[in-house]
Backbone as CSV, one residue per row, in Angstrom:
resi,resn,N_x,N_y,N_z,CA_x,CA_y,CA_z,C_x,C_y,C_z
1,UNK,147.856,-40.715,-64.095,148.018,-40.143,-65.420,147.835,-41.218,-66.501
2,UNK,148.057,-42.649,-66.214,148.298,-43.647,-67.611,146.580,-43.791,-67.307
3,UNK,146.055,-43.813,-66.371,144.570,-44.493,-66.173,144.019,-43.209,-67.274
4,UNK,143.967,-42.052,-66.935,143.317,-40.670,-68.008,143.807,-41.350,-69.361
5,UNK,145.255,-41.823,-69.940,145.747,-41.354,-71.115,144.738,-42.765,-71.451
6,UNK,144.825,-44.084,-70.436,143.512,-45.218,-71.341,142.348,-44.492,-71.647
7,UNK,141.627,-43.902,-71.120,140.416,-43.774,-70.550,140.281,-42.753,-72.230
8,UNK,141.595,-41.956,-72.302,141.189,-41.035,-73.579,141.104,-41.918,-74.729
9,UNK,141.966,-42.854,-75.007,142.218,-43.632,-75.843,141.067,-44.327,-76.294
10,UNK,140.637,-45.384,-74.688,139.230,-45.992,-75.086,137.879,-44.752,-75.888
11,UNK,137.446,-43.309,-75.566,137.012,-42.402,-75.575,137.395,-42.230,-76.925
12,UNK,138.445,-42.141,-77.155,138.646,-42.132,-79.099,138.479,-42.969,-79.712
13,UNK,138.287,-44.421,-79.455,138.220,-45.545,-80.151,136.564,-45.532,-80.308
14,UNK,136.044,-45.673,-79.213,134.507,-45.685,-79.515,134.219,-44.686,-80.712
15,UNK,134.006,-42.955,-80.465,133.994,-42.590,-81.285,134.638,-42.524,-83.013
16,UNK,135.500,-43.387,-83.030,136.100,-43.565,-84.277,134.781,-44.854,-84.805
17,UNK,134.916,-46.100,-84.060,133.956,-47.290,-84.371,132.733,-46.312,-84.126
18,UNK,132.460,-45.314,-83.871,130.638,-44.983,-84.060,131.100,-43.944,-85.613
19,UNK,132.268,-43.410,-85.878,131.913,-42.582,-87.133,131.604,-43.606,-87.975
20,UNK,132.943,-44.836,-87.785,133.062,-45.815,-88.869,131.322,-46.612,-89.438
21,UNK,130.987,-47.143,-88.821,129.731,-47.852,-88.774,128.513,-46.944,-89.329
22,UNK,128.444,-45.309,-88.510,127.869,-44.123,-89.256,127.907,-44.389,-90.413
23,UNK,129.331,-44.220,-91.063,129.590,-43.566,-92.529,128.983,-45.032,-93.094
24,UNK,129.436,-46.247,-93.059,129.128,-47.424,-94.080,127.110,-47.236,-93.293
25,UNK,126.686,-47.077,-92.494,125.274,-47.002,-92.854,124.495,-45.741,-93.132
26,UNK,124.945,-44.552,-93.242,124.291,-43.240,-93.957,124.150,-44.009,-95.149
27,UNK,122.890,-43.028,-96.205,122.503,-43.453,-97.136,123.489,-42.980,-98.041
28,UNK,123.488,-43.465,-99.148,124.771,-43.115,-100.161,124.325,-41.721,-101.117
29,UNK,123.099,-41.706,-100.985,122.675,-40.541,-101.976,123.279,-38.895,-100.998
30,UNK,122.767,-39.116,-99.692,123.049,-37.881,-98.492,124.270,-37.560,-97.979
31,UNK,125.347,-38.793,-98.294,126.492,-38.548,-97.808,127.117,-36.895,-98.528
32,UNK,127.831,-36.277,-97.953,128.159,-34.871,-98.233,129.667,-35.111,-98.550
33,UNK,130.149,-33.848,-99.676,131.058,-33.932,-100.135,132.134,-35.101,-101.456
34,UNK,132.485,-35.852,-100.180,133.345,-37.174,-101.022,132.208,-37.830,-101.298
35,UNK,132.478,-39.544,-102.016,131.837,-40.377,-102.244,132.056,-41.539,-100.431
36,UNK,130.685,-42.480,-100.548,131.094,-43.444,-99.551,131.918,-44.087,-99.205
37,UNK,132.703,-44.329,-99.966,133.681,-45.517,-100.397,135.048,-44.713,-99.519
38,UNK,135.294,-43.137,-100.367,136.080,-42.313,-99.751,136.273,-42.464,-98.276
39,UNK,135.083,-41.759,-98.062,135.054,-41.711,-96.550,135.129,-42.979,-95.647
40,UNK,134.852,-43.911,-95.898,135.255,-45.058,-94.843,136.659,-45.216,-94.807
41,UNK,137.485,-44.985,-96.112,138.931,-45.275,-96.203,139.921,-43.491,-95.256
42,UNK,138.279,-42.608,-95.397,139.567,-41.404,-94.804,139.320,-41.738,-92.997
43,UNK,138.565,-42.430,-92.770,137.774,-42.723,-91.529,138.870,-43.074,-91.027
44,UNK,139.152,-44.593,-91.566,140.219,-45.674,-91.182,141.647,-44.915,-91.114
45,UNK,141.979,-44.744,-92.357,143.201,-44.403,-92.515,143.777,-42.942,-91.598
46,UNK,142.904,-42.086,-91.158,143.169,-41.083,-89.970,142.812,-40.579,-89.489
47,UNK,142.431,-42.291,-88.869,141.937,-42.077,-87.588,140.768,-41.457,-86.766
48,UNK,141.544,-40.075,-85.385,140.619,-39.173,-85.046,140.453,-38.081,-86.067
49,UNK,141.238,-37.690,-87.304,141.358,-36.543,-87.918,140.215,-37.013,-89.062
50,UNK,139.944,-38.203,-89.671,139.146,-38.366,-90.009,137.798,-38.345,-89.577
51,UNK,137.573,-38.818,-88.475,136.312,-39.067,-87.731,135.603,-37.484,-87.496
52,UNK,136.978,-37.086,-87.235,136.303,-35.136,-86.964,135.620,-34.728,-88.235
53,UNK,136.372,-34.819,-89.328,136.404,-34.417,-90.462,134.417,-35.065,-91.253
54,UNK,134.529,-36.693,-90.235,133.419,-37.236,-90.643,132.196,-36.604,-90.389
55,UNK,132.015,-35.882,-89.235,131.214,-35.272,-88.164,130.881,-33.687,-88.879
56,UNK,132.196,-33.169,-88.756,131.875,-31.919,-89.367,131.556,-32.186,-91.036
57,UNK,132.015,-32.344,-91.861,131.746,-32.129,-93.326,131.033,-32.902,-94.034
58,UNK,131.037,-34.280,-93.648,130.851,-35.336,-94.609,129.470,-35.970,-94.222
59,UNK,129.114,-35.838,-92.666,127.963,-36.830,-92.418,126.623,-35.660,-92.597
60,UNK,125.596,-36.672,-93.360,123.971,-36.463,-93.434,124.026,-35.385,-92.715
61,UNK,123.278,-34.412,-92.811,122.943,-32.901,-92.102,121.044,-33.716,-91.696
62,UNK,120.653,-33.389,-90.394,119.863,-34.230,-89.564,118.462,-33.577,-90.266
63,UNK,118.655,-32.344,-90.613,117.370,-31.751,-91.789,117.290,-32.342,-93.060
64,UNK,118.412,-33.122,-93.957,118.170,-33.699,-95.184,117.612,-35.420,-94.945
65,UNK,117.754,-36.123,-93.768,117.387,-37.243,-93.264,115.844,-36.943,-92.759
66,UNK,115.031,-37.726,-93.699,113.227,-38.013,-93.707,112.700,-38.668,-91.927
67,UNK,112.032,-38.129,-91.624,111.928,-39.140,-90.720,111.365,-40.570,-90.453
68,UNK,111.969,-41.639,-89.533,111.910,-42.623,-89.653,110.892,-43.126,-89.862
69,UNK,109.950,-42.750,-89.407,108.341,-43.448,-89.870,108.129,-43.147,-91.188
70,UNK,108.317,-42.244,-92.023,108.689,-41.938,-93.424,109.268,-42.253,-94.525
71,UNK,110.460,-43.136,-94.129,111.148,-44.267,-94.744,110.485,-45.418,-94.445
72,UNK,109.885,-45.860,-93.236,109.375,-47.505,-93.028,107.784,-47.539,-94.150
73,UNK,107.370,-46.112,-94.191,106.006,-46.344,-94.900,106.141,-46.545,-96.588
74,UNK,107.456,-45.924,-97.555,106.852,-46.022,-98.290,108.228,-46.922,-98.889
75,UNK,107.845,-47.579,-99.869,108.328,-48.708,-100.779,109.951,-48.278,-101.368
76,UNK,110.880,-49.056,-102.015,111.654,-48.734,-102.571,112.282,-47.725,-103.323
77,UNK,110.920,-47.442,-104.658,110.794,-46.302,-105.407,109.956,-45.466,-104.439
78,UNK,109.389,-45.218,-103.711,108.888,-44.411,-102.469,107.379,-44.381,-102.931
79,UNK,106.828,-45.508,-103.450,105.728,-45.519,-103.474,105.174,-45.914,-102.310
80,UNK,103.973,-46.712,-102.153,102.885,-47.506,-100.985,103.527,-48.600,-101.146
81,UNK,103.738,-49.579,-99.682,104.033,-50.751,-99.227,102.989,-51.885,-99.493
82,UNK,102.975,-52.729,-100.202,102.236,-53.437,-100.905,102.129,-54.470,-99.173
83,UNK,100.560,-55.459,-99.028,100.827,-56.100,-97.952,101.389,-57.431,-98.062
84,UNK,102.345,-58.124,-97.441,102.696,-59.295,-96.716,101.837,-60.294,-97.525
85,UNK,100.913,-60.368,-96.909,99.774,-61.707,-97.175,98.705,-60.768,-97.324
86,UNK,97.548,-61.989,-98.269,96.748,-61.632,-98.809,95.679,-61.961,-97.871
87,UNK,94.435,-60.650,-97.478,93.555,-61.028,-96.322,92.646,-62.322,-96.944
88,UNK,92.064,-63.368,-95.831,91.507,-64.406,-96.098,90.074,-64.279,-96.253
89,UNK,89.686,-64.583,-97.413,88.241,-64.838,-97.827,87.650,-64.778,-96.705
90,UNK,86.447,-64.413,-96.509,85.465,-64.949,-95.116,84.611,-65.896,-95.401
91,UNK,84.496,-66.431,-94.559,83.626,-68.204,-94.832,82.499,-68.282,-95.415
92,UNK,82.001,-69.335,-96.121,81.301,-69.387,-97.268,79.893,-70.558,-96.137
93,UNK,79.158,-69.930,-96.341,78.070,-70.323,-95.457,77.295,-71.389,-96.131
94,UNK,76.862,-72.691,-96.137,76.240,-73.393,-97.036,74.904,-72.775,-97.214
95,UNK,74.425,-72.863,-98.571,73.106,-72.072,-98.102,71.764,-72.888,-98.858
């Protein structure tokens, strides 16, 4: 019986450290309901009742999240990704 009551414990802890980490990296514009700030403190402060609460009400709905290749392509203001380095001249042939 104490091996189950760890085993639940560890089983709630993970999921609490996966809402926690969730909520501080969802984007701040998608978060639902409260503000960010809120929710990490209702996270912490209770616990599993928070974490439920995180899951059901508060976290990104998986249809308002762009998909990932969609965010890596376009820029800050969501324009085009400007490149890295500038391509190199091609060689100048004496002539």
């Amino acid at each position: 019986m104490i091996r189950f009551g760890g085993l639940l414990a560890l089983v709630a802890f993970g999921f609490w450290l996966y809402a926690l980490f969730d909520s501080i990296s969802a984007p701040r514009e998608r978060i639902r309901l409260l503000p960010k700030p809120v929710w990490v403190i209702v996270i912490v402060v209770l616990n599993v009742v928070g974490t439920v609460l995180w899951f059901t009400v508060g976290r990104p709905r998986k249809s308002d999240v762009p998909p990932a290749h969609h965010r890596r392509s376009a820029g800050r203001l969501g324009g085009p990704v400007r490149p890295t380095r500038r391509p190199t001249p091609p060689a100048r042939r004496p002539g």
